[in-house]
KEVEX-709913 format. One line per 2 residues: their letters; for each residue y negated, x negated, z negated of C-alpha. Coordinates in steps of 0.001 Angstrom, whole numbers, plus 524288, in hexadecimal, padded with zeros to 5 digits. Example, Ala and Ser with C-alpha at 12.3 -4.5 7.8 and 13.67 -1.06 7.14 Angstrom:
# KEVEX-709913
AS) 81194 7CFF4 7E188  80424 7CA9A 7E41C
END
This chain:
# KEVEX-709913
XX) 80000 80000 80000  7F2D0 7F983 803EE
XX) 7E774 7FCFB 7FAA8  7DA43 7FE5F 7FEB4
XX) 7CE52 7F861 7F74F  7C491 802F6 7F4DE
XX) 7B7FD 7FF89 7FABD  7AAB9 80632 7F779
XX) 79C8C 8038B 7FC3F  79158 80A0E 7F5D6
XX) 7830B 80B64 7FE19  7784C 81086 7FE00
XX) 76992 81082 80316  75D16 80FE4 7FE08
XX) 75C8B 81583 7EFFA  76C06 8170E 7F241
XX) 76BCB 80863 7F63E  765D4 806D5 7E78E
XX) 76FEF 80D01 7E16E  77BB2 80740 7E7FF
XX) 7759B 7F92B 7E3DE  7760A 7FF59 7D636
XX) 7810C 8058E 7D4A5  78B4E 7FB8B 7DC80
XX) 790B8 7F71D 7D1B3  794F2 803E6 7C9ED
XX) 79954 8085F 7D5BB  7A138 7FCF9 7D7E3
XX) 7A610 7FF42 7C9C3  7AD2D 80D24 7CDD0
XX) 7B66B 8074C 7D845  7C240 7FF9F 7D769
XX) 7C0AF 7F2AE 7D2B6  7C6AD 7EDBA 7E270
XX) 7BD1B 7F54F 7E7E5  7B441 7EFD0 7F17C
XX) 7A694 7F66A 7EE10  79A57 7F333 7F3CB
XX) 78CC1 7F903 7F299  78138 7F806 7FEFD
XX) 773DE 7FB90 7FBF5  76CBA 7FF2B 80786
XX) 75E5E 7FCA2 804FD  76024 7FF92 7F806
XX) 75B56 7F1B0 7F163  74C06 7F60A 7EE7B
XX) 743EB 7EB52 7EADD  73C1B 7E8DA 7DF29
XX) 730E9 7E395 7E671  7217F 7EA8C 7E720
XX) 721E2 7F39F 7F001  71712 7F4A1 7FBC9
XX) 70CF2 7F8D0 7F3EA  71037 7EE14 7E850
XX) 716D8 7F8BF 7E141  723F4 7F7AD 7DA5D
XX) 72864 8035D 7DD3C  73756 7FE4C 7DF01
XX) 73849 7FA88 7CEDB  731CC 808CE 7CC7C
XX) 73E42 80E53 7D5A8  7463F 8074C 7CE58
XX) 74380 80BB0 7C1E9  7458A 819B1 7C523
XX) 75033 8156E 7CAF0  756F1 80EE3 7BFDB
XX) 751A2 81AC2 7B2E1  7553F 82760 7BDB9
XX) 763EA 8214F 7C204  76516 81A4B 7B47B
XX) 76A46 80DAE 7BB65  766AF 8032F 7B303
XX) 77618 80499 7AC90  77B10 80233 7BB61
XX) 773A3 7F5B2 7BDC3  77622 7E778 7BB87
XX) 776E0 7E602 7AD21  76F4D 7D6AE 7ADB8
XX) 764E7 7DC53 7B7A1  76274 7E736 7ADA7
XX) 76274 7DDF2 7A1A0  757AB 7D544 7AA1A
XX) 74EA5 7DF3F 7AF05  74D0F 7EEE3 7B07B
XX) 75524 7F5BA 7B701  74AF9 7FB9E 7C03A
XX) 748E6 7ED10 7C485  7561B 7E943 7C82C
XX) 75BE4 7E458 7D400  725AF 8063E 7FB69
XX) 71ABF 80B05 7F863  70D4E 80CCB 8000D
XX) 70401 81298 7FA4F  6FAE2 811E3 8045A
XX) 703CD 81593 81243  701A7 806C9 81630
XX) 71159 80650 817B2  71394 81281 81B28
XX) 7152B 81009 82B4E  71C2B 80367 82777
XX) 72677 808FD 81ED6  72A2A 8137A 828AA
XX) 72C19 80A03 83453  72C29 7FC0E 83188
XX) 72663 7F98A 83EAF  719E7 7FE54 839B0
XX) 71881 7F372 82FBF  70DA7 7E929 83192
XX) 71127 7DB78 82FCC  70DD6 7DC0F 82217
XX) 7150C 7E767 81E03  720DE 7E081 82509
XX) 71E53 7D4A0 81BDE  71F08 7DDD4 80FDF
XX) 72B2A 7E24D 812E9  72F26 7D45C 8170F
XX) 72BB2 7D29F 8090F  73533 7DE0D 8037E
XX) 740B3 7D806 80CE4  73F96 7C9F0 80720
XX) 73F2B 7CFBF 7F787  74B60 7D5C0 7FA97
XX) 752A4 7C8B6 801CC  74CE4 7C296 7F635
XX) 75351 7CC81 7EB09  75ED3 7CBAF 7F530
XX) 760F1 7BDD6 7F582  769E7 7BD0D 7E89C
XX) 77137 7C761 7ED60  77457 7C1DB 7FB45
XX) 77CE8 7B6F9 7F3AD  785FD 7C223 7EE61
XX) 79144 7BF7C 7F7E6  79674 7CD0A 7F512
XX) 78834 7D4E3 7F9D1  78450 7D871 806D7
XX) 77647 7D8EB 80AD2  7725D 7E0D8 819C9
XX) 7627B 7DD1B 81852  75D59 7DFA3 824B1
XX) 74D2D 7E217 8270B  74E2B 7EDED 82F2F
XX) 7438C 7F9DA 82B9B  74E67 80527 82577
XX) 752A7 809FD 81897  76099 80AF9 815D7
XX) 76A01 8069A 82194  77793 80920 81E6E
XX) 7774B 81754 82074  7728D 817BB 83008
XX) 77B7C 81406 83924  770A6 80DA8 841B2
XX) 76DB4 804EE 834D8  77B64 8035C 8318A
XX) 783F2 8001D 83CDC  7816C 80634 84917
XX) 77E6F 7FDD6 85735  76EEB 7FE2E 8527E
XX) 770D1 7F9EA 84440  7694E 7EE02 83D05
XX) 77045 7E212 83D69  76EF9 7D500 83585
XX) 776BB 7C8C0 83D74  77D2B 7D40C 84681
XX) 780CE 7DC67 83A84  78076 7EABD 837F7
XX) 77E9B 7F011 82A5B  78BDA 7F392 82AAC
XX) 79121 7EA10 82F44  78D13 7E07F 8253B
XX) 78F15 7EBAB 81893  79C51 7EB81 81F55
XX) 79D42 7DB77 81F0C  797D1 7DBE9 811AC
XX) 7A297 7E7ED 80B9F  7ACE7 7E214 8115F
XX) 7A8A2 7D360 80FB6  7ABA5 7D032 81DBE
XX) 79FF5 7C63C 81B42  793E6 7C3BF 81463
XX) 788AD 7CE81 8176D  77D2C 7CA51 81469
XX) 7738A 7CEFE 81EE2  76513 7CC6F 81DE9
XX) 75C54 7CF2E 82B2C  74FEF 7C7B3 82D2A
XX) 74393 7CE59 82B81  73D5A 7DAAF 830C3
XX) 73D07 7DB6C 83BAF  745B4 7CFE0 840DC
XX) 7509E 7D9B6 843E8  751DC 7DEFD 850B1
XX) 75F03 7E94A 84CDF  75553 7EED8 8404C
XX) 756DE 7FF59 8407C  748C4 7FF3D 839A7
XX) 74554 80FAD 836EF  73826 814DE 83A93
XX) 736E6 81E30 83055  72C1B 8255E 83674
XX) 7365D 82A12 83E97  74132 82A5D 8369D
X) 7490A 81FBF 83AA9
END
């Protein structure tokens, strides 16, 4: 009789990117001990940094985040002892982004810079992380939010690649360690295969 390993992988996007980062590990706890489990975030890692208008408005999200879930008991024990829990791991008050943040071709050279900016904090947070030889990382600097859930972001014939890659493809090389995945693009807008959405127009 040939047993089969379970296998289980746990995503989500956006503010369901968030929790999957969270929560990996207790869900990890309810499998089999032989289980392979694995957790993707898609655009779920929000950065601490000041926000367009110098705001933090990212530690304020957090802190609702942590007192209305009551996550604090479901995060890294040392990172909790070291800091508050809001604090481990846009806004525009005056329209200036608005055309920007709806299509990215819109953006002066300046804007681009800021978000240039926002890009190299999060290689930067990243870079500890990329020596996990167990993580995968799919960083590429086209303009859309959350890309595992459209096939023309995912893997169709018009997807994003990174070194000839797919999305898919390497979350595929990374579950089933066929080889290291660890995919960061170059800068906006160095890639020609980017699906960037014009949200003035809905995609």
């Amino acid at each position: 009789m040939h047993l089969i390993t379970p296998q289980a992988l746990l995503s989500g996007c956006s503010a369901g990117g968030l929790a999957t980062l969270i929560h990996c590990d207790n869900f990890r706890e309810l499998l089999p001990e032989n289980a392979t489990v694995k957790c993707l975030g898609d655009a779920g890692f929000f950065l601490n940094e000041k926000d367009i208008a110098g705001h933090r408005t990212i530690e304020s999200f957090y802190q609702d985040v942590v007192h209305l879930q009551g996550i604090a008991k479901s995060l890294d024990r040392d990172c909790v002892a070291r800091m508050e829990p809001s604090k481990v791991d846009v806004s525009d008050p005056h329209g200036n982004w608005l055309k920007c943040l709806l299509n990215i071709g819109n953006c002066n050279r300046s804007q681009i810079e800021v978000l240039e900016g926002y890009r190299n904090s999060l290689l930067k947070i990243l870079s500890e992380f990329q020596q996990n030889k167990d993580g995968g990382l799919f960083i590429n600097s086209c303009f859309v939010h959350c890309q595992t859930w459209m096939t023309e972001t995912w893997h169709s014939s018009n997807s994003p690649r990174i070194n000839g890659k797919t999305i898919a493809e390497s979350v595929g090389d990374w579950y089933f360690n066929r080889k290291i995945a660890k995919q960061i693009d170059c800068p906006y807008p160095c890639n020609p295969t980017c699906y960037n959405i014009d949200f003035t127009r809905g995609r």
